[in-house]
Structures are given as structure tokens and as C-alpha cells.
C-alpha positions as CSV (number, residue, x, y, z in Angstrom):
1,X,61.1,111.4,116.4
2,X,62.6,114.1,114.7
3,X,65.4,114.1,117.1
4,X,66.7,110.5,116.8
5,X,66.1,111.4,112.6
6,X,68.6,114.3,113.3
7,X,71.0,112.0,115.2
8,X,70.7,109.2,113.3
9,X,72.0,111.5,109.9
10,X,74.5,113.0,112.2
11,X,76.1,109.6,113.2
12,X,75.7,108.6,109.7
13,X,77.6,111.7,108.4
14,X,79.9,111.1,111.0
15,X,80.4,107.8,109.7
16,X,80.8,108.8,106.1
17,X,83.4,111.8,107.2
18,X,85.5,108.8,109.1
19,X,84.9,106.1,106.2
20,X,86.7,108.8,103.8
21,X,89.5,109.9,106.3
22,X,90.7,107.0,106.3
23,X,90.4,106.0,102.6
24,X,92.4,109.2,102.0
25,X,95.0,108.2,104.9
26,X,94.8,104.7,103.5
27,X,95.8,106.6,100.1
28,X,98.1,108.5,101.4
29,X,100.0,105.6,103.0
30,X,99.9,103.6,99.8
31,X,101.6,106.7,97.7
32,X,104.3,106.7,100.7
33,X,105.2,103.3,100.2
34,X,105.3,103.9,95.9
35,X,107.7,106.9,96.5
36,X,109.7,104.7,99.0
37,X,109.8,101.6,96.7
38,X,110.8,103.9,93.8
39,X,113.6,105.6,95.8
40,X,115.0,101.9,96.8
41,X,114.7,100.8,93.0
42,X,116.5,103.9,91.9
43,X,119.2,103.1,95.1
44,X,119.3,99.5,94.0
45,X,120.4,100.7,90.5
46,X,122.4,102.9,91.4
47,X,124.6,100.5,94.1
48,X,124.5,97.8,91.2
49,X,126.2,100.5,88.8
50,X,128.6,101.3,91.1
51,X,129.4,97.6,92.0
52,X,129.7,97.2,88.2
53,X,132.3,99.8,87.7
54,X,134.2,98.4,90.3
55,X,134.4,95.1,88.9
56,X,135.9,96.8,86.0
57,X,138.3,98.8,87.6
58,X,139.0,95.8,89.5
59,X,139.5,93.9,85.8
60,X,141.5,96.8,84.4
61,X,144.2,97.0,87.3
62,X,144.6,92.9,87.2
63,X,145.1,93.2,83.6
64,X,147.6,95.9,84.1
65,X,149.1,93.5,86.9
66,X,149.6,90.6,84.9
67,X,151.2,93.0,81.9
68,X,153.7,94.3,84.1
69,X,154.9,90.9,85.8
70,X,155.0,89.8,82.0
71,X,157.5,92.3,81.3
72,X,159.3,91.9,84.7
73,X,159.6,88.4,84.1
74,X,160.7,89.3,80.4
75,X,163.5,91.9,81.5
76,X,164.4,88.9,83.9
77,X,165.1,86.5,81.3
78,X,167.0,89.6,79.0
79,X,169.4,90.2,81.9
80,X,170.0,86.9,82.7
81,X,170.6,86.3,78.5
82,X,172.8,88.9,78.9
83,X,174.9,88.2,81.9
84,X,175.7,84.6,80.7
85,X,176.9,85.9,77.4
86,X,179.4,88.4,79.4
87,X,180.2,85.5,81.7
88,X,181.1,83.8,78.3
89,X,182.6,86.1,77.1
90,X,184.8,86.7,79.9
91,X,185.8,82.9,80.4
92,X,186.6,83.5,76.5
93,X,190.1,85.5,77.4
């Protein structure tokens, strides 16, 4: 009888060295996939900062488009101001 006692608390040791393997695996894998959600949240933030500032950039240099086909446009209509008054001028004499 003593034998099966001995094997039966040997199994059940057995058992309770297994049962907390894996709650410590099962722990283990749970703070694995914490670290790896936080390290994609951080990535995620960081790739919607960066698509931000590119928006802005993007913004700034159509901005700076627009300004400069203004004054093209405005140095346009100068010249042209200018070359019918010479032309005027000229059919003056």
C-alpha cells in the first residue's frame, strides 16, 4: 500500500510541477504579447506622426506653390502693362 501512496504523491507532484509550468509559460506568453502590443502602439504613433508631418510639409510646399504662380502671374500682367505702354508710346512718334 505504501507503494501506490508513494506513487500516487509522486504523480500528483508531478502534476502540480506541470499545472505551474505552464501557468508560468502561459504568463510568460501573455507578457510577450503586452511588450509586442506596446511596441506596435508606440510604432503606430510613431508612423501617424510621421504621416502628420508630411501632410504639413506637403501643405507648406503647395502654399509656397500657389504664392509663387501668384507672383508669376503678377509679373505676367506688369510686363505685359508695360510693353503695351511702350508699344503706345512708340505708335505715339
Amino acid at each position: 500500500m505504501a507503494v501506490y501512496e508513494r506513487k500516487i504523491r509522486e504523480l500528483q507532484d508531478n502534476e502540480k510541477r506541470a499545472q505551474d509550468e505552464i501557468l508560468l509559460m502561459k504568463k510568460d506568453r501573455d507578457n510577450q504579447i503586452l511588450e509586442l502590443q506596446r511596441k506596435m502602439d508606440a510604432e503606430k504613433e510613431n508612423l501617424r506622426m510621421k504621416a502628420f508631418e508630411v501632410e504639413q510639409r506637403l501643405k507648406e510646399s503647395e502654399n509656397k506653390r500657389q504664392m509663387f504662380i501668384f507672383e508669376l502671374e503678377k509679373e505676367k500682367t506688369r510686363w505685359n502693362i508695360e510693353k503695351d505702354r511702350l508699344i503706345s508710346k512708340q505708335n505715339e512718334f
